[in-house]
C-alpha positions in Angstrom: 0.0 0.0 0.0 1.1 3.3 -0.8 1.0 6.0 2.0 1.3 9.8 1.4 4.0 11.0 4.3 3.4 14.4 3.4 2.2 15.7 6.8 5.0 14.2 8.2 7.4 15.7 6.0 5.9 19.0 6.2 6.3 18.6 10.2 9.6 17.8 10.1 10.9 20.0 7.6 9.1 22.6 10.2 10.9 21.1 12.9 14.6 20.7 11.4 14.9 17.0 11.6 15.8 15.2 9.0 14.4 11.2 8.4 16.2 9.1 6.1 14.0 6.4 4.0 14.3 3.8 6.4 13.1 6.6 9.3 10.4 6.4 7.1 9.7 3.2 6.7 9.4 2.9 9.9 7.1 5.7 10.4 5.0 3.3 7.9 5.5 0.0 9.9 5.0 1.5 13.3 1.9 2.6 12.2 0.0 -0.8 10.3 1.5 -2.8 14.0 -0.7 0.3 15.3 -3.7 -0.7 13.4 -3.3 -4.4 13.7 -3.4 -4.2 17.3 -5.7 -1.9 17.7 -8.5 -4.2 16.4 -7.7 -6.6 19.3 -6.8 -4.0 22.4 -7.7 -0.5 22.8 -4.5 1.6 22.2 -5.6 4.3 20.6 -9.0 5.8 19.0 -7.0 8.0 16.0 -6.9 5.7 13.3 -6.7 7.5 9.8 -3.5 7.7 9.0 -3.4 11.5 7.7 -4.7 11.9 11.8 -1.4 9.4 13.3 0.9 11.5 11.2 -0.1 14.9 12.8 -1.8 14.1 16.1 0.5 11.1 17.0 3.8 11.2 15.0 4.4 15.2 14.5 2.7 15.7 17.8 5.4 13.8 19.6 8.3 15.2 17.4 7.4 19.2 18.7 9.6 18.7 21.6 12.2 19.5 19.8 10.8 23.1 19.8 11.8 23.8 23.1 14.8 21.1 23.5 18.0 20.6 21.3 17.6 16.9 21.2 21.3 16.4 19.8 22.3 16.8 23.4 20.2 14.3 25.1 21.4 10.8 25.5 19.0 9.2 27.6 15.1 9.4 28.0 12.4 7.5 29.7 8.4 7.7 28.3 6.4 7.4 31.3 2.7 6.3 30.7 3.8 5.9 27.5 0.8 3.7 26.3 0.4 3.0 22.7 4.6 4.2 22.4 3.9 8.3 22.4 6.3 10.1 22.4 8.7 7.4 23.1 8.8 5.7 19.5 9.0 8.3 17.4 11.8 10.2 19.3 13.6 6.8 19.5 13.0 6.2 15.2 13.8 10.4 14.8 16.8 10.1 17.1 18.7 6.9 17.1 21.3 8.0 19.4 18.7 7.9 22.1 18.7 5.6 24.8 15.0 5.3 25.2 13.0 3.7 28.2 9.4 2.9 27.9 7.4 2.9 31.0 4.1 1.7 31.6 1.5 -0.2 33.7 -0.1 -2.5 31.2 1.8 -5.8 30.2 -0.4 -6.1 27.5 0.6 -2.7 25.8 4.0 -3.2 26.4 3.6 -6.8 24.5 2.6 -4.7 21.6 5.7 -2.4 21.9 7.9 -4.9 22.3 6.6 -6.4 18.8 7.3 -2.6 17.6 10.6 -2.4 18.7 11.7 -5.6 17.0 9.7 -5.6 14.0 10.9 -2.1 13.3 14.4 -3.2 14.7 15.0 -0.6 16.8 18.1 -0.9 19.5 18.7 1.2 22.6 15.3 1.4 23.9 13.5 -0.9 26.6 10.1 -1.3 28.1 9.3 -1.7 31.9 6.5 -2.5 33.4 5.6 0.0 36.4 3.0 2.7 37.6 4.5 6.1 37.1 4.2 7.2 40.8 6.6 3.7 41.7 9.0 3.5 39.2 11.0 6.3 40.3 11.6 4.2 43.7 13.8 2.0 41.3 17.7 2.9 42.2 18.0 2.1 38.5 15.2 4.7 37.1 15.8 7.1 40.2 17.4 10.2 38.7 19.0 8.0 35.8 17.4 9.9 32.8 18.6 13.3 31.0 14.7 13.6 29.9 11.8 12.3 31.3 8.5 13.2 28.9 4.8 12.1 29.1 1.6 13.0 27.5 -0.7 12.0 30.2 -3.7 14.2 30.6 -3.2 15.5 33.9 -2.3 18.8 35.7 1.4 19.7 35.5 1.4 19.7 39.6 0.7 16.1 39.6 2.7 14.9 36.3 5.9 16.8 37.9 5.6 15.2 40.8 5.3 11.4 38.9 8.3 12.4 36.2 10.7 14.8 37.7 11.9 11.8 40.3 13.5 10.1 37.1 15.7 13.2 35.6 18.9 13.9 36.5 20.1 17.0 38.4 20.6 19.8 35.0 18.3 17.5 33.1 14.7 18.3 31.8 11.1 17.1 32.3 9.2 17.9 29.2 5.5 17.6 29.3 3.2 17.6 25.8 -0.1 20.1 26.7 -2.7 20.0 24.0 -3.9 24.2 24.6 -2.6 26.9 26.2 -1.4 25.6 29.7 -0.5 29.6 31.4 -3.3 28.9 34.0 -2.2 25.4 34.7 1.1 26.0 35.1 0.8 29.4 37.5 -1.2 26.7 39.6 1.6 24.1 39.9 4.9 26.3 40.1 4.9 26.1 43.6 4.8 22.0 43.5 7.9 22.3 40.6 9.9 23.8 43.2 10.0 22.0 45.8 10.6 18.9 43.5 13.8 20.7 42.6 12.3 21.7 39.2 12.2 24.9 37.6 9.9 25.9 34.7 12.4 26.7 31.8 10.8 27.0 28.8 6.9 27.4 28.1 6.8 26.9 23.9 2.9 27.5 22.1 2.9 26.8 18.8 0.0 25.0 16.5 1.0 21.5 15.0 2.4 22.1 11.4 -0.9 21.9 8.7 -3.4 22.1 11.3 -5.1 24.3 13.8 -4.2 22.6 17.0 -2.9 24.4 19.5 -0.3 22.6 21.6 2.1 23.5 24.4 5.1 21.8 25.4 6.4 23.2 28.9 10.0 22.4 29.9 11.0 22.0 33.4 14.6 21.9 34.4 16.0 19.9 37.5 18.0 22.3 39.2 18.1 19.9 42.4 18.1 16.4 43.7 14.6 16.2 45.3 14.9 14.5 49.1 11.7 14.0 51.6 14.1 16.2 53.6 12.4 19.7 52.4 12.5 21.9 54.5 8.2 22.4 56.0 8.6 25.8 54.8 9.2 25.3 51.1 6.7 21.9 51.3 4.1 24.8 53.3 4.7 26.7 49.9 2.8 23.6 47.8 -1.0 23.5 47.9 -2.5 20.6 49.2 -4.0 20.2 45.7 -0.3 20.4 44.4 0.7 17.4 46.0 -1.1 14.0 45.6 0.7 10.7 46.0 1.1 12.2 49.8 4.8 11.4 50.2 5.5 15.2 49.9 2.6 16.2 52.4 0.2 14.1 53.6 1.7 14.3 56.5 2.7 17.5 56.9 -0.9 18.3 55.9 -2.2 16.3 58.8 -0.2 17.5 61.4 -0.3 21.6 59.9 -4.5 20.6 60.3 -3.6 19.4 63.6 -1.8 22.5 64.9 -4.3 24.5 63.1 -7.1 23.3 65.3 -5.2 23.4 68.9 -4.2 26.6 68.6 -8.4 27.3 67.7 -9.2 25.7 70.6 -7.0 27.1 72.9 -8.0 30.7 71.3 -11.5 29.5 72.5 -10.2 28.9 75.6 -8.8 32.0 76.2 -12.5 33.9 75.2 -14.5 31.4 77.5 -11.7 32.4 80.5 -12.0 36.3 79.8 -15.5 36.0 80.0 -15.9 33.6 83.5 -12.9 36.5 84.9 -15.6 39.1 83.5 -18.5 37.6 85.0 -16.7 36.5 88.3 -15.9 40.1 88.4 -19.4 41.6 87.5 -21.1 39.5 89.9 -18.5 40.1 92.8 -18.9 43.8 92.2 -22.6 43.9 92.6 -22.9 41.4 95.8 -20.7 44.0 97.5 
């Protein structure tokens, strides 16, 4: 069958990277192991190929518009479900070492059959949650880019993917629409997992009028449970979910919260007996 690999050329002519025929070709293979799949397991509901070029393939090539890829080595996908972005870095990039994460055995059965009918080397797959695989010593703080496109707010995405970047490397998250708002709400939770927001890039995906953001977050600092309660008193509770950062600070800040509101109580209800004490002394003289 013939395809038409025009939106992906467009894209990547946009984009500065260069594929070679087999790149190519393996655009084209990744994407009938897609559709053959697809009819047995749900991996993804885009299906037309014109649509996998730009919403799947081009989509996952944009980070390159806020990160000079040529200088990272190493990068871990987590959630990566049906391979997005993972695959098409890893086919766009070969120098990559690439690490597939996710918590289905039965998706990563279907990219394992990607990676070796396409014969791809230098990437893996592993089989984890994104919130535990960073408890791995050999995931922990191993990768120079960590990237996801989960839908989910950048507070709680940072906190699953920034455990696995080096300090100085980057956590780069794919945001379908402007992501200002969003981001304003989670920069509090970036810092005190050591992140800081480097780059925020809107753009719309080459031939099409979908807006996309991709916001980079640098790790400026090995993250440790030892944060000061200051800076962890700086995230919002709603910052902050797989409770590790502040569950139980939260409990114990609720805690303190309520003593010192019943001991102000306390203090009224003792002004007032002194005041009625009084009163009534006063008037029995």
């Amino acid at each position: 069958m013939n395809y038409d690999l025009t939106l992906l050329e467009n894209a990547v002519k946009e984009f500065k990277i260069t594929l070679s025929e087999e790149q190519k070709a393996q655009f084209i293979q990744y994407y009938e192991l897609l559709i053959e799949w697809n009819k047995v397991m749900n991996l993804t509901g885009i299906t037309e190929f014109d649509e996998v070029l730009q919403k799947h393939f081009s989509d996952s090539l944009s980070v390159v518009r806020a990160l000079d890829m040529s200088k990272i080595e190493s990068c871990i996908d987590v959630g990566t479900g049906a391979g997005f972005p993972g695959i098409p870095l890893k086919i766009a990039f070969p120098h990559l070492k690439v690490t597939l994460l996710d918590s289905l055995n039965k998706r990563l059965k279907f990219l394992n059959e990607v990676i070796e009918k396409l014969g791809l080397e230098g990437i893996e797959t592993v089989h984890g949650r994104a919130e535990d695989g960073a408890k791995k010593p050999e995931l922990r703080e191993a990768f120079d880019l960590s990237v996801t496109r989960a839908v989910a707010r950048i507070s709680v995405i940072s906190e699953y993917c920034l455990p696995y970047v080096k300090t100085g490397g980057y956590f780069a998250a794919y945001k379908s629409g402007k992501a200002a708002e969003e981001l304003e709400e989670g920069k509090k939770a970036i810092a005190v997992l050591g992140g800081k927001v480097e780059k925020t890039e809107e753009f719309l995906l080459p031939d099409s009028d979908m807006e996309r953001t991709i916001l980079l977050i640098k790790k400026r600092k090995k993250y440790t449970e030892k944060v000061s309660e200051k800076s962890r008193n700086s995230c919002k509770r709603t910052d902050c979910i797989s409770g590790k950062l502040d569950k139980k600070l939260y409990e114990n800040k609720e805690r303190k919260r309520a003593e010192k509101g019943s001991l102000f109580l306390l203090g009224i209800f003792a002004r007032i007996h002194r005041k009625n004490t009084f009163s009534s002394n006063f008037y029995h003289k």
